[in-house]
Structure formats: structure tokens, C-alpha cells
N, C-alpha and C positions, 0 to 999 in steps of 0.2 A: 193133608191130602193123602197122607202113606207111605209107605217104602215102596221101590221099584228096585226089582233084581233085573237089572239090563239082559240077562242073561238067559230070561222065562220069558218066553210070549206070554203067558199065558197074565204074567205078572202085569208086563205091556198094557195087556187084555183091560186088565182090571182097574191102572189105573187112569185109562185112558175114558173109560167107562163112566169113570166121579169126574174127572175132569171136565168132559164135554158139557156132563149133565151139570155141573154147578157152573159154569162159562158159555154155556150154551154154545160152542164151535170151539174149533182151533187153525191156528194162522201157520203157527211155527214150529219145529221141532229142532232143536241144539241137544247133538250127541258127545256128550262131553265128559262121561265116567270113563275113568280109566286106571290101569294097573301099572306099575312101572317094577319088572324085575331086574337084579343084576345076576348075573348065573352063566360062568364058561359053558360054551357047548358040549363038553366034556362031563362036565359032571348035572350038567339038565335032564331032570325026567322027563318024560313024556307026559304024564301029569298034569305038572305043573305047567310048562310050555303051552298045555293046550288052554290052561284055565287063565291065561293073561291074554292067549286070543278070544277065549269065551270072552270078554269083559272089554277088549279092545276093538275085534273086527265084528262080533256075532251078535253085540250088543247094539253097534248104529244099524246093522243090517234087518235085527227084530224092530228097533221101534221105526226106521222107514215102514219096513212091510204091515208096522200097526198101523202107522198116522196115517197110510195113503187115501182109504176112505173118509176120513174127515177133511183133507189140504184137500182132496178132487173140488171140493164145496166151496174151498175158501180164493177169493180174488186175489190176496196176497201172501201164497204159500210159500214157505221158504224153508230150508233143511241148508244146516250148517254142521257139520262133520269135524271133530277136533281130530285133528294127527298129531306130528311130532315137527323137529329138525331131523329126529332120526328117522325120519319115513322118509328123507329126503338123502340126507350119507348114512353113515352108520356108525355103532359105538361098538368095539371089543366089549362082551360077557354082556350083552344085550339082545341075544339073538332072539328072544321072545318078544319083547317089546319093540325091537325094530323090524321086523317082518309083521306082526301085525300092523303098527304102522304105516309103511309101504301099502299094507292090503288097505287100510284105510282110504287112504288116498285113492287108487285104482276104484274101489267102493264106489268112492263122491263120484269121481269121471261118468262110470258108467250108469248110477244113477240117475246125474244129470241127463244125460242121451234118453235116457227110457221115462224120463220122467216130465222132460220139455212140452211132451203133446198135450200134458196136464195143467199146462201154465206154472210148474212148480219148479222151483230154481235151487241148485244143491251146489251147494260149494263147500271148500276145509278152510280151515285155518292150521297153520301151523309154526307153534309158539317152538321158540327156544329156553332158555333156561328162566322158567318164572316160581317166583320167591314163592313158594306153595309148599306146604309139608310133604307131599310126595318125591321135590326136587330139593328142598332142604331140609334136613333131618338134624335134630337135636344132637345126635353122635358125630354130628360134620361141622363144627364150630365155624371151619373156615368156608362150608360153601360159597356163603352169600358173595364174600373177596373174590373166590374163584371163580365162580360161574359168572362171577358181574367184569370179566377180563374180557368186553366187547367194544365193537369199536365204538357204540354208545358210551362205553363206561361205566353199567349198571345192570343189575340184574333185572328181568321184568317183574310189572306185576299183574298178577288178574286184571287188574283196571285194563290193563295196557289191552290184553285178547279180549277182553269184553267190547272196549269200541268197536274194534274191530268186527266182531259178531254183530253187534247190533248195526253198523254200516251196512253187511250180508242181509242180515234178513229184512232191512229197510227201505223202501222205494227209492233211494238215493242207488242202490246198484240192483235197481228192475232190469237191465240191460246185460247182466253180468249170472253164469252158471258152470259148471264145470271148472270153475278156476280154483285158486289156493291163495290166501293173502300170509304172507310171512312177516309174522311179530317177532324178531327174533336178535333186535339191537346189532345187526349188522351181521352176526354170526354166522349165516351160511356164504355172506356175499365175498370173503375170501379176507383173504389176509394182510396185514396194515405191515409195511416194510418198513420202517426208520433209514434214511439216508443216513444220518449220523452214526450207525451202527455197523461196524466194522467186520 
């Protein structure tokens, strides 16, 4: 089909262009590339800060404004926005990646609203720590132990945000837009106290 620079309408443009034409329509769109920096605010460029919002807030906002002409066509249009856990609190030396995040989310909300008269439903997901190369990295031996210290007891995985997704954009939540479903093994819902712990 091509590479897609989430970051280029123009790119949007193009591949939106082969796809229609060899699919004849489109139903759905899942904004799901994304950058993950770590970087004190102290020593962050400006740069750089802006090129993980290029790729995190500027990229679900070009291909909504591509798809909208083809989902106006479609009966069961659906746009699902990936955030974070950090769109939701936040992480120290992540201020790039958590701020776009947050915009993420505000994105979906307001999407939804302008987008409802269209019959077209936007919602996020937002995943906590899943087993992906972006969140485990060959230099972090001990990720997978760390991050999987939830009150599930495991790290996620892709699998796990894909049902999720595919729940969103399927007739099973026709009823459902503007919301958030959190894949995230417990992680935001707070903290597990042991009685036995002194």
C-alpha cells in the first residue's frame, strides 16, 4: 500500500487515494503512530519537543481532517485515537510525550462533538505499559518485571488494545463516542495497600 508520514497531509493525501481506489470506500480510521521521548525539561529543545507532537497530536488531527470525506459516505464510521496512561497523570522527563498525549485525548472529546452530526463516533484508548519496543527496549533487560508490577501482574500486550479497538469501532459500541476505554492492568485505578505490611 506505501509508507505514510502521519505527519504530511499531503502524504495522508496519497495514501488515502490507493486505498479507497483498490477498497472501493472506507469504514474506519485507528490513529495509532506514535513517538515516545524521555528528556528533562531542562535540557529539551524546542525541536525536538515539537517533532513528538508532530507525530503524536498533528498526526491523528491530519488523517481525521483526510478520512472525513470518505467516513461522511460510510454507515459505520468509526475513528479511534490511541493516547497514553500519561495523557491521563504524568511521568517526570516526559514532558513531550505527556502533553501531547493529554492533547490527544481533548482531540478525541472534541472531535466527537463536531463530528456526531456525521453519524461518525471517535473515541481513544489508552494503553498502559504494553510489551512493544517502544516501551521495552533491549538496554532495559528488567522492563518487562517492572512495568508488569500491576495489579493484574503482567505487562500488556498489543493483543490486549487491539480488542479493545476493535470493540470501538464495531457495532457492539454504536451507542458509545467521545469516551476513553483504559487497557492498562489496573495501573491508573490506584494503589493495592497489603494489610499485612507494617
Amino acid at each position: 500500500m506505501g509508507r505514510l508520514d502521519v505527519r504530511d497531509g499531503e502524504s495522508w493525501s496519497a495514501i488515502l487515494e490507493r486505498g479507497v481506489g483498490e477498497f472501493g470506500g472506507l469504514d474506519i480510521l485507528v490513529n495509532n503512530a506514535g513517538v515516545l521521548r524521555r528528556m528533562a525539561l531542562a535540557e529539551e529543545s524546542a525541536e525536538e519537543f515539537e517533532s513528538v507532537w508532530r507525530v503524536n497530536c498533528l498526526g491523528p488531527f491530519l488523517g481525521m481532517k483526510a478520512v472525513l470525506p470518505y467516513l461522511r459516505l460510510s454507515d459505520c464510521a468509526a475513528i479511534v485515537n490511541t493516547s497514553s496512561a500519561a495523557g491521563v497523570t504524568a511521568w517526570s522527563r516526559h514532558g513531550a510525550y505527556v502533553s501531547s498525549k493529554w492533547a490527544v485525548r481533548g482531540l478525541t472529546k472534541a472531535a466527537a462533538l463536531e463530528l456526531a452530526v456525521d453519524g461518525i463516533r471517535v473515541n481513544g484508548v489508552i494503553p498502559g505499559p504494553i510489551d512493544t519496543p517502544m516501551v521495552v527496549s533491549p538496554d532495559d533487560p528488567q522492563a518487562r518485571s517492572r512495568l508488569g508490577r500491576l495489579p493484574l501482574g503482567r505487562i500488556g500486550t498489543p493483543e490486549d488494545v487491539a480488542e479493545a479497538v476493535l470493540f470501538l469501532v464495531s457495532n457492539r459500541s454504536a451507542f458509545i463516542t467521545g469516551s476513553d476505554i483504559t487497557v492498562d492492568g489496573g495501573q491508573l485505578a490506584g494503589t493495592i495497600v497489603s494489610l499485612t505490611e507494617t
